[in-house]
Structure formats: structure tokens, C-alpha cells
C-alpha positions as CSV (number, residue, x, y, z in Angstrom):
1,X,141.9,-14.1,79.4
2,X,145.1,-15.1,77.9
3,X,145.1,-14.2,74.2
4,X,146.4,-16.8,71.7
5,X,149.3,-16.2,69.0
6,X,146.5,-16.7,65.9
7,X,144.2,-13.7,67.6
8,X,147.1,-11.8,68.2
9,X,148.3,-11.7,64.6
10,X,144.6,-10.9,63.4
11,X,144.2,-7.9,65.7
12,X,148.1,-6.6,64.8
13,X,146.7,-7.3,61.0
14,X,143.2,-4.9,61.3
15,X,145.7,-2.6,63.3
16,X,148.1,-2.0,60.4
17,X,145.1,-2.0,58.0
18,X,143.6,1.1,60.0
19,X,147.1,2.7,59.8
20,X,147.5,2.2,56.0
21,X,143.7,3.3,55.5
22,X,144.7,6.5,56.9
23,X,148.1,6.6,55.4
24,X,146.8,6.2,51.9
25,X,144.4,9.0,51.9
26,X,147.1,11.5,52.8
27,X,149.0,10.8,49.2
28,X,148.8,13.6,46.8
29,X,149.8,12.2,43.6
30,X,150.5,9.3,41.4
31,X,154.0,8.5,42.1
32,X,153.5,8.7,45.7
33,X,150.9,6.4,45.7
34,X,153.1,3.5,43.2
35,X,155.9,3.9,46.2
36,X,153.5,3.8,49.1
37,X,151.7,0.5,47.5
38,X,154.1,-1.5,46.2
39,X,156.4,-1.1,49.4
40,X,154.4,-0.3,52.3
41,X,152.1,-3.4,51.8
42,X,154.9,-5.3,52.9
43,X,153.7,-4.1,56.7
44,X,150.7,-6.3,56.4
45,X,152.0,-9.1,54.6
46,X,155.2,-10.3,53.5
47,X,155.9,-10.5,49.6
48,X,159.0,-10.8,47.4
49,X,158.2,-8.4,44.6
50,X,155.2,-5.7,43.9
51,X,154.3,-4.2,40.6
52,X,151.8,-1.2,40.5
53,X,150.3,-1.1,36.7
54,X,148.3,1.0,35.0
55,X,145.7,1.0,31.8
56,X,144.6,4.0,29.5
57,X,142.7,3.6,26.7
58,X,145.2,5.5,24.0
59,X,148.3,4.1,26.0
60,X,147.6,0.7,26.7
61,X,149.2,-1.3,29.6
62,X,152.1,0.1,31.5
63,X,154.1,-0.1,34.7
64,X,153.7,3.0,37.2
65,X,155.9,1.8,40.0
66,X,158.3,-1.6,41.3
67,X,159.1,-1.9,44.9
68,X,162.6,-1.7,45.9
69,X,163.5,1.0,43.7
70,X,163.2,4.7,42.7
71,X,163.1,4.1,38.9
72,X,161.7,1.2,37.4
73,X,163.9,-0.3,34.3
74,X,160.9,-0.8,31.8
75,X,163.4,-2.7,29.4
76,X,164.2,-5.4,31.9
77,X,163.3,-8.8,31.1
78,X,161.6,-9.7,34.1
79,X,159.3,-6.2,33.9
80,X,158.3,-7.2,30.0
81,X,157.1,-10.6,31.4
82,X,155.1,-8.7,33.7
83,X,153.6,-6.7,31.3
84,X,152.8,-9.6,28.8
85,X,151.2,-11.5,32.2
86,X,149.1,-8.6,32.8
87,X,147.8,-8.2,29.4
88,X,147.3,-12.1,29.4
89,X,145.2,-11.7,32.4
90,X,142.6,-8.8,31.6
91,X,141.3,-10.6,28.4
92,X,140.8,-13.8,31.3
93,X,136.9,-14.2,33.4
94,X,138.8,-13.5,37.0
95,X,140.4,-9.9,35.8
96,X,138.4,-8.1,37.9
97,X,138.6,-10.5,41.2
98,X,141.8,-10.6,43.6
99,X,143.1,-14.0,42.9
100,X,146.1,-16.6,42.8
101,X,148.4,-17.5,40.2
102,X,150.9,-19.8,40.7
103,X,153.7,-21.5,38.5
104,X,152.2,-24.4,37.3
105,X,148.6,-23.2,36.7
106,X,150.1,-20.3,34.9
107,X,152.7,-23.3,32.6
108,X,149.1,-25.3,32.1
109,X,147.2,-22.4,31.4
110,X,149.8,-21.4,28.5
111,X,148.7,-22.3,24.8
112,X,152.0,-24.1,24.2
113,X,151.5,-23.7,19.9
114,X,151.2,-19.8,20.9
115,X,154.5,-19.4,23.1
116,X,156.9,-16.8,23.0
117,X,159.9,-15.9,25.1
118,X,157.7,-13.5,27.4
119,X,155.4,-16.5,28.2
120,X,158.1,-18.8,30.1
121,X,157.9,-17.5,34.0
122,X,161.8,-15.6,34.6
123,X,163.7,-16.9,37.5
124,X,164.1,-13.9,39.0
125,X,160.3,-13.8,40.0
126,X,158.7,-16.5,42.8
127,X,156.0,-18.4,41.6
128,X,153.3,-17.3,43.4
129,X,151.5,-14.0,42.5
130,X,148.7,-12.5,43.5
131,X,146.4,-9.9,41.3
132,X,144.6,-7.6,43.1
133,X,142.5,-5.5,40.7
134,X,142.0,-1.6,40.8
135,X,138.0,-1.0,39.2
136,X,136.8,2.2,38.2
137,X,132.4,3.2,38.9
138,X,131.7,1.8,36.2
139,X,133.3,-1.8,37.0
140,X,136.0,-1.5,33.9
141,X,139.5,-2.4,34.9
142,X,141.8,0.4,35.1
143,X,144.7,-0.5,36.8
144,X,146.3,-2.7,40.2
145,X,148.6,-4.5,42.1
146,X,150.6,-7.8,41.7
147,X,152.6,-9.7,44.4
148,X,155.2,-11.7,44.2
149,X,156.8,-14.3,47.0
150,X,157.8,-18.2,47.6
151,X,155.0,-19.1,49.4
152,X,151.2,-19.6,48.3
153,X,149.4,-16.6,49.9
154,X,147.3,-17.5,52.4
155,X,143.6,-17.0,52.4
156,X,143.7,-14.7,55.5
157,X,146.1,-12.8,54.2
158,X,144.7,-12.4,50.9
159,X,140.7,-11.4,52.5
160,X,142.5,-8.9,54.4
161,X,144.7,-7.5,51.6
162,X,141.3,-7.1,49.7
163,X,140.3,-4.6,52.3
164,X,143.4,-2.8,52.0
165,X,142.7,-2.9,48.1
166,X,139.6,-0.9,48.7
167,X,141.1,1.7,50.2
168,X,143.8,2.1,47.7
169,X,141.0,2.1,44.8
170,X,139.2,5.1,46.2
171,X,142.5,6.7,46.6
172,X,143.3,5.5,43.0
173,X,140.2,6.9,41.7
174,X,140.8,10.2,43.0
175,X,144.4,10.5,41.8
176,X,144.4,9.1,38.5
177,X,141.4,11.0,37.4
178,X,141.7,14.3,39.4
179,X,139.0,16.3,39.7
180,X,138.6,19.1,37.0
181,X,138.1,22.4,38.0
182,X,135.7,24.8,36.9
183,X,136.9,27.4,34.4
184,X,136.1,30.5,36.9
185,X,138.3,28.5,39.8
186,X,141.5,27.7,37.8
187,X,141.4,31.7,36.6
188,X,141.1,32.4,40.2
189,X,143.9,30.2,41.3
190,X,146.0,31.2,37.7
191,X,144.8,35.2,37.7
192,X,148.2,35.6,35.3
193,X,145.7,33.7,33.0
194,X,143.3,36.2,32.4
195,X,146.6,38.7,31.8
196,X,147.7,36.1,29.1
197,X,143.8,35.8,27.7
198,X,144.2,39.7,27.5
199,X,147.0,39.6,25.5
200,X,146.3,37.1,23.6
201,X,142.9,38.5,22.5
202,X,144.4,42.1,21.8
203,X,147.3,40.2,19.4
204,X,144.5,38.2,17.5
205,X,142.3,41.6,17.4
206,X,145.5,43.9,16.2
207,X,145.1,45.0,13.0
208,X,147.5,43.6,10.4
209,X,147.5,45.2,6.4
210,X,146.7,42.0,4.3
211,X,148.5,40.9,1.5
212,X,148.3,38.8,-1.8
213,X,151.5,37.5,-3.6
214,X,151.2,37.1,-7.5
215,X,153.8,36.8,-10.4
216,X,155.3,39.6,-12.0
217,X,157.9,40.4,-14.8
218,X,159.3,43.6,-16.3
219,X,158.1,44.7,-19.6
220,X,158.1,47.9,-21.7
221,X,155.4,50.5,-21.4
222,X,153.7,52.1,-24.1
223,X,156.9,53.7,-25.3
224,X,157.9,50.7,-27.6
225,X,158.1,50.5,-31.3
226,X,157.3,47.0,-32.8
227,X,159.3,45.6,-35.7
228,X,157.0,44.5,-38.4
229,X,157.9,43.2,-41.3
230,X,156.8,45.2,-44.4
231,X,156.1,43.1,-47.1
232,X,156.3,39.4,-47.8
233,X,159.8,37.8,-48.2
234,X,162.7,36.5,-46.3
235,X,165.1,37.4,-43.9
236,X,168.5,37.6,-44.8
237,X,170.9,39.0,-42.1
238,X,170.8,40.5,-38.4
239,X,172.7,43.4,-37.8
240,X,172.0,43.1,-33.8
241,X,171.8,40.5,-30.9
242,X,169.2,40.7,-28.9
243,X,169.8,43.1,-25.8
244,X,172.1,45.2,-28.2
245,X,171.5,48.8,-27.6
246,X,170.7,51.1,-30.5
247,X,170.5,54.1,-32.1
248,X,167.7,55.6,-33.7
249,X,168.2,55.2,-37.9
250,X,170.6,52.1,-37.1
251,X,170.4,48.9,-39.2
252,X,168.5,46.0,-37.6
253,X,168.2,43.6,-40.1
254,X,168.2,42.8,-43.6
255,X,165.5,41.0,-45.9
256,X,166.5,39.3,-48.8
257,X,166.2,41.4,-52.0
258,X,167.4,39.5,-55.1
259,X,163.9,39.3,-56.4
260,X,163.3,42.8,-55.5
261,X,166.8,43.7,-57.5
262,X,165.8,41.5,-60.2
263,X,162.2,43.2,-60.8
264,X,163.8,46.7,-60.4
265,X,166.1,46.3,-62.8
266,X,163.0,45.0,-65.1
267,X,161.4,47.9,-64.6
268,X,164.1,50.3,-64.9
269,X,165.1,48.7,-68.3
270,X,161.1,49.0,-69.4
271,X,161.4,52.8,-68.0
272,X,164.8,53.7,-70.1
273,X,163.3,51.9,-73.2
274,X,159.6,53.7,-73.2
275,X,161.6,56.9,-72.6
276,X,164.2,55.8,-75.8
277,X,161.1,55.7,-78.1
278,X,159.6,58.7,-76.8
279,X,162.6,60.4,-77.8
280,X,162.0,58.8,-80.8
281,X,158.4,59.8,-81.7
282,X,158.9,63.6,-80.9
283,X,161.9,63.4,-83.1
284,X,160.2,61.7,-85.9
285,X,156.8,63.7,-85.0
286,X,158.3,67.0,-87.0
287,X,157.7,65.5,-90.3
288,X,155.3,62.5,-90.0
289,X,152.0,63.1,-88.4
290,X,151.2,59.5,-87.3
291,X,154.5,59.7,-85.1
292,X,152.9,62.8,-83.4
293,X,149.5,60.8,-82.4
294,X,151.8,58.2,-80.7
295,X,153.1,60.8,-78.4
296,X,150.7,60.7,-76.1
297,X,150.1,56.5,-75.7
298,X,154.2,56.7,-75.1
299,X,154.0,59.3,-72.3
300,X,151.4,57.4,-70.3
301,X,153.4,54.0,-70.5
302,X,156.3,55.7,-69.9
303,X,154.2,57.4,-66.7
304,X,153.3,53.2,-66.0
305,X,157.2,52.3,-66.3
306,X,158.7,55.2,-63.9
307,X,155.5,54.1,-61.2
308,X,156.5,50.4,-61.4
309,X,160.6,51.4,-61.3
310,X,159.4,54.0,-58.1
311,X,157.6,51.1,-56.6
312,X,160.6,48.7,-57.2
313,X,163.2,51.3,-55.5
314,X,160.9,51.5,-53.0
315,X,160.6,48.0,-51.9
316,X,164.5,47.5,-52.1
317,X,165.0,50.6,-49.4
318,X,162.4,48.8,-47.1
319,X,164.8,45.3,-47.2
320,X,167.0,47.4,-44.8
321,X,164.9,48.2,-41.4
322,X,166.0,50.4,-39.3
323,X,164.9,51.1,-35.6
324,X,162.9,54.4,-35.0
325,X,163.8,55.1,-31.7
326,X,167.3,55.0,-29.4
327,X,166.9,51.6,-26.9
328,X,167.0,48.2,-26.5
329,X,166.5,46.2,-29.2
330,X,163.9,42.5,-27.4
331,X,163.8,39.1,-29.9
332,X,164.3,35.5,-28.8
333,X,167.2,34.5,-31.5
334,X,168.5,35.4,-34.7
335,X,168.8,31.9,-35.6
336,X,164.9,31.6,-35.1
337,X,164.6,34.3,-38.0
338,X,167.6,33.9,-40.6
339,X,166.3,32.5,-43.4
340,X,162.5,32.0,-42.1
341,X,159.9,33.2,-44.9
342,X,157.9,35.9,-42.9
343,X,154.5,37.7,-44.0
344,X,153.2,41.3,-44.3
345,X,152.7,43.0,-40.5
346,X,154.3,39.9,-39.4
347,X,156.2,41.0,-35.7
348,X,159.8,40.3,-35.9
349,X,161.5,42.5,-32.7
350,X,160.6,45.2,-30.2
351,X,162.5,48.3,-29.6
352,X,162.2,49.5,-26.1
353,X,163.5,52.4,-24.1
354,X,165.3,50.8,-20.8
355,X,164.1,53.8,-18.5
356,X,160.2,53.1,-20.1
357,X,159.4,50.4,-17.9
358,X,156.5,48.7,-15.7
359,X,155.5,45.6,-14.0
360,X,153.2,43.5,-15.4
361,X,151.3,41.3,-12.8
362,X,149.3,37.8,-12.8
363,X,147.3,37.5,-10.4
364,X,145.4,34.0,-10.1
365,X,141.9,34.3,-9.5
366,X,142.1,32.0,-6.6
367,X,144.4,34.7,-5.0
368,X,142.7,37.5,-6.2
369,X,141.5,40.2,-3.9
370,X,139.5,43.5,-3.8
371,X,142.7,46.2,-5.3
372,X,142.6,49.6,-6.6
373,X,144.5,51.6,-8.2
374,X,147.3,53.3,-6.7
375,X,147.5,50.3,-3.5
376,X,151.5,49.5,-3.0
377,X,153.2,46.9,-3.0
378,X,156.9,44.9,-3.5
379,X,159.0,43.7,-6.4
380,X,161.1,40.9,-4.9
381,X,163.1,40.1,-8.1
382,X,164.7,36.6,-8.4
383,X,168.4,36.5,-7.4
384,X,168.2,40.5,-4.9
385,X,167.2,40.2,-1.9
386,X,166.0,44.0,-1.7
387,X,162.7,44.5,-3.3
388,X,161.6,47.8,-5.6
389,X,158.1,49.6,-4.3
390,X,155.7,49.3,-6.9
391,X,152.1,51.0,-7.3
392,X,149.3,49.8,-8.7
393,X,148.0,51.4,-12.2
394,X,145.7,49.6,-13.9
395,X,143.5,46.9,-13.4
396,X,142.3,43.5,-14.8
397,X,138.9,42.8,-15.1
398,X,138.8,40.2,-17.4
399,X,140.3,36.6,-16.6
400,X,142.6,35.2,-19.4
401,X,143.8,31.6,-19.6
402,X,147.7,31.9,-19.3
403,X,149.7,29.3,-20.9
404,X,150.4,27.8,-17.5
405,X,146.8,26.7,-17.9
406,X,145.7,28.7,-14.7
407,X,143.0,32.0,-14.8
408,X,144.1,35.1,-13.9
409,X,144.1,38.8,-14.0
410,X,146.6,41.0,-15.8
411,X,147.4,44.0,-13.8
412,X,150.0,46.8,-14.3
413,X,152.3,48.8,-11.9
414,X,154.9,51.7,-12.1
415,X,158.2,51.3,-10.4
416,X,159.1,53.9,-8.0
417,X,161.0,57.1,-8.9
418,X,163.4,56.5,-6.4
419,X,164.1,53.1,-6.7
420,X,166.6,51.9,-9.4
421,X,164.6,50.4,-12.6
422,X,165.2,46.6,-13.1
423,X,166.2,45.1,-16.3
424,X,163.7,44.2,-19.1
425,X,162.5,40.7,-18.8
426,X,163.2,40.2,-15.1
427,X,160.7,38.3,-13.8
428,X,160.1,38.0,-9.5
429,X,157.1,38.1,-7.3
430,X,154.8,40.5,-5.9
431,X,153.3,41.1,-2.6
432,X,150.5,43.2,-3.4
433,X,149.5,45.1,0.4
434,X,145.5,46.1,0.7
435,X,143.5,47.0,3.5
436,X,143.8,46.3,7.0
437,X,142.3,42.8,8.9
438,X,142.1,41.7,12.1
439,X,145.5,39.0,12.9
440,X,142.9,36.1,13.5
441,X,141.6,36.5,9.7
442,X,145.1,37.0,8.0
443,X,145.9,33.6,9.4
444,X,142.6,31.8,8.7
445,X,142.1,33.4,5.2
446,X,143.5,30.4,3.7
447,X,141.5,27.6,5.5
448,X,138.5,30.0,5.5
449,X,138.9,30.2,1.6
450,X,139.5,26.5,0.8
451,X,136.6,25.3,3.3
452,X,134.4,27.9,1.2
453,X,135.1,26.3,-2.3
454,X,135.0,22.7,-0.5
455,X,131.7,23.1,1.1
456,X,130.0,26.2,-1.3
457,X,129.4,28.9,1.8
């Protein structure tokens, strides 16, 4: 029975279908799949143009493959009208059926007061496209197909095209959401994973010595001698910069004394004169006896006068202080001074022996850590890169209020014997080292501590 030419072209059709059924499932990945789709369909039906596309929920819209070429030029003109036609038809009612577009639906579909250069259809396309819609199990659009050519498509062509879109769906399915292994099977496959887990566990398990970084500056130790001043007056003079190196007995500075002068020459007038008319009353006692009885009442003011000259002396010699001790003589500015009324006990300078030093340390409480005395630690001094070992030596218990408005300890260390002593007043930080810790918790100590005094745990 002679077969006619409209048969003959149906049962060629099912045959390529059956060949690109079994074609399709052999594809291993993604890119294979946007070649084999967007070219090969062309053995079943003949098309101008085919666009493979894709949908991800963080991504958005994008184009997976073109046919005719290797790389597809995302910036072309034609491919961004492609993309804006896609978007335009997921938000339609047919997105998920395999339909027909053609050039004039699509120009009297288009909200003309809404128009933008992606919306007119580019030459370079034919005006007929056909969607063809890849669904996921739970019927959301996830991806698919669009043809291109001159000629509507017809509806043969476009029922057995929708079997051909089945098959590429399950294929779809199964390469853009591969199946996820189990834990236990990728180790298998990857064993230099459990080699890397090894490692990885006995680096966050090695134990590291933790450490705390404060502030620290260089200051005298108890070897100092503090300048007071000894009585109530004014400063005259300096006889020293600050930072000047002294000698025990030298002259620091000079208070003014022409009040002082002034009173001890009073006194040692009142002194000369009670001891003229003592004179007097033992010469004049050998013949009149009421000269005699005046004796005594002269010797005690005269005893008055000599205290109050003693006294006057004395306060002149302490006008010129002098430093105690060989070393360093520590003040801000003699400007600050000169001239400045000061009181009793009032401190003026510090005299401090340059190889009698030690680190004092502020600690912030939020840093602060179990120490004890004797733990090391480093001395990285601003402007040296090589830091001076340090060693704990006393401890602070109490938090003070610094005057950069944060609480903290006070702390002391000794500089090592064998190090070089820094200069008084340099100031640097510390890294304080204490016990040992697992890796994991020196690097989550911070984020451990901070979610503790967010939450309160």
C-alpha cells in the first residue's frame, strides 16, 4: 500500500524524535545540553535561531546557550531583546504552555506609553517565535527554549516539538539540579578529604599561647626623688631643661627670695640691736642694780631675735633647690613654672635614675585577662621595630578611670637584663603572652567575647 508524502514525513518526524529521546539522555552537563538543544532540534524542524535560557531565583534570567555558535555575546543587541522578551513573557498567563508569538501580536501586545529600545522586535530576528517552557515538579518555571524562523510554525510541528520538550525537561531536571550526594559517598569518592578534615582538625586543635595587647610607657621605679617645693612663694629661675642630666648637690631652680632677704635682714637688725643693749645692761649693771634685773628679759629676746634671724637664714638657703641624687632631671616646661606662685609640698620636678626603670601597663578591662606575676611578654616601642622582653611584676586589682575616659588596670613590668633600657617617657604597646588555647578559641575569642556582652551568657 503505497504510502503518501504527508505519512511519510510523520513517521521520519516520530523517527528523529526516538533518536533525540535517546540522544538527550546521554548529555552529562549543562553546556552540552544548551549545544545539543538549540542546534540539534533543527533535525526535527527547521528554525532560524534558538535561544536556551535559564532562571535562578538569586540570578534572575539569563542566556545558557545560542545556536550557531560556541560562545554567546550576552552584550549583543539582539540577545538583550531576547532577554527583555523573556522576562515580558513569564509575568504573562501562557508562561508555562508551548505557544506562538508572532510580530504583530507581540507590536499589539506592547504598552506603547511603556516602550523602550529593547521592546521594538530587532531585524536580525524572524518574526515568528515559539516558547517552549522547561517546568520544574512543582510546576514553577525554571527555564526553556525559544525558536526563531520566517514562517508561522505549524501546528504539527509544534505538538511534536512538545514531545521532544518533555524529554529535554527530564533531562533538564536532572542536570540543572544534580543530585546531591551523601556526605559518606563524596568522602568515598574524595578520600584526600578526610586527609584534609585531618589536618584541618589537628591545626584548629594545636595549641597556640594566647595573648592580650595593652598600652604601656616607661616610667621611673621607686628610685626617684620628687621635687617639692618647700614653702610658699614663687619661682624665680631654672637652672635645667628638662631631660638635662644632673649631678647630685646641683642647682635646679631658684625661688624668689626678696621677701625672704627683706625679713632676714629685719631680723638680723632686731638680733644686732637686742645684743647692743645687752652689752649695754651688763655694762651699766656694775653700778646700778635695776640694769642688772634687765639682764635676764634682754637675754631671752635676744634668744627670740637670733631664732627668728636662724629661721630667716634658713628659708633663704631653701630658695636654692638642689637635686639629691645623680639622674635625669622629668618636668613639662620651665615656662609653665617661671613666675607661677606655687604652695607648700606642691610637686614641681622628678629626679630619676635612667638605668631605674619599668614599664607601666594599661590594661582595659575589656581586654583584660587572667595574668600573674612573672608571665612575659613584648615591649614594641613606637618608631623600633625590635621589641624589649618584659616580665610581669605587679598586678592591678583595682580599675581606675584613665583620662582617656576608658577603665583599666595598672600593671607593672621589669625590662630584661639583657635587653637595652629604653628612654624615660617612651610610650609603645604590649603583647602580654599567657597560657596556652586551642587555635579555634584564639580566633573566636573576640566574637565569643562581644556575643557574651551582647546577649549576657
Amino acid at each position: 500500500m503505497p504510502v503518501n508524502e504527508h505519512t511519510q514525513t510523520q513517521i521520519e518526524g516520530l523517527a528523529t524524535l526516538l533518536v533525540l529521546d535517546e540522544e538527550v539522555r546521554k548529555l552529562t552537563n549543562i553546556r552540552e545540553f544548551g549545544f545539543f538543544s538549540t542546534n540539534e532540534t533543527h533535525r526535527l524542524m527547521p528554525y532560524h535561531t534558538a535561544y536556551l535560557w535559564q532562571f535562578k531565583d538569586l540570578i534572575g534570567t539569563y542566556l545558557v546557550a545560542q545556536s550557531g555558535t560556541a560562545e554567546i555575546d550576552l552584550h549583543a543587541p539582539a540577545n538583550q531583546w531576547v532577554l527583555h522578551t523573556i522576562n515580558k513573557i513569564r509575568r504573562t498567563p501562557l508562561e508555562n504552555e508551548v505557544h506562538q508569538l508572532d510580530f504583530e501580536t507581540f507590536n499589539k501586545n506592547t504598552d506603547e506609553t511603556h516602550q523602550t529600545p529593547e521592546s521594538d522586535w530587532p531585524d536580525v530576528l524572524p518574526y515568528y517565535m515559539l516558547w517552549c517552557p522547561f517546568l520544574n515538579k512543582s510546576k514553577q518555571l525554571t527555564g526553556g527554549l525559544v525558536f526563531f524562523r520566517e514562517t508561522a510554525f505549524t501546528e504539527a510541528e509544534v505538538k511534536m516539538l512538545s514531545w521532544l520538550i518533555e524529554s529535554y525537561q527530564y533531562t533538564w531536571l536532572i542536570l540543572a539540579q544534580p543530585r546531591k550526594l551523601p556526605s559518606w559517598e563524596i568522602i568515598k569518592q574524595k578520600r584526600y578529604l578526610t586527609g584534609v578534615g585531618i589536618i584541618l582538625v589537628c591545626i584548629l586543635l594545636f595549641p597556640t599561647r594566647l595573648s592580650i595587647f595593652a598600652d604601656g610607657t616607661v616610667v621611673p621605679n621607686k628610685m626617684q626623688m620628687l621635687i617639692n617645693s618647700p614653702m610658699q612663694g614663687v619661682i624665680k629661675s631654672f637652672n635645667v631643661k628638662p631631660g638635662d642630666r644632673v649631678k647630685a648637690g646641683q642647682l635646679l631652680l631658684t625661688m624668689d627670695k626678696t621677701d625672704l632677704e627683706a625679713a632676714a635682714d629685719v631680723s638680723k637688725k632686731d638680733f644686732l640691736l637686742t645684743q647692743a643693749r645687752l652689752r649695754t645692761a651688763i655694762n651699766e649693771g656694775f653700778e646700778h642694780k635695776e640694769s642688772r634685773l634687765e639682764i635676764p628679759i634682754i637675754q631671752a629676746q635676744l634668744a627670740i631675735d637670733k631664732s627668728n634671724l636662724d629661721y630667716a637664714n634658713e628659708l633663704l638657703a631653701k630658695t636654692e633647690i638642689k637635686s639629691p641624687i645623680s639622674g635625669i632631671v622629668i618636668f613639662e616646661s620651665k615656662e609653665d613654672w617661671v613666675g607661677q606662685p606655687v604652695q607648700t609640698g606642691e610637686r614641681i620636678l622628678v629626679v630619676a635614675d635612667p638605668n631605674q626603670v619599668e614599664l607601666k601597663i594599661v590594661l582595659p578591662v575589656t581586654n583584660s585577662m587572667s595574668l600573674s606575676i612573672g608571665d612575659k611578654g613584648d615591649f614594641f616601642m613606637y618608631g623600633q621595630f625590635v621589641p624589649l622582653p618584659v616580665s610581669i611584676k605587679t598586678l592591678g586589682y583595682n580599675a581606675k578611670l584613665m583620662p582617656n575616659k576608658v577603665l583599666s588596670y595598672q600593671f607593672a613590668a621589669d625590662f630584661d637584663k639583657s635587653s637595652p633600657l629604653p628612654q624615660i617617657g617612651a610610650q609603645g604597646t604590649v603583647k602580654i603572652y599567657t597560657h596556652y588555647v586551642p587555635l579555634i578559641y584564639y580566633f573566636l575569642r573576640r566574637p565569643i567575647q562581644a556575643i557574651r556582652g551582647t546577649l549576657g551568657i
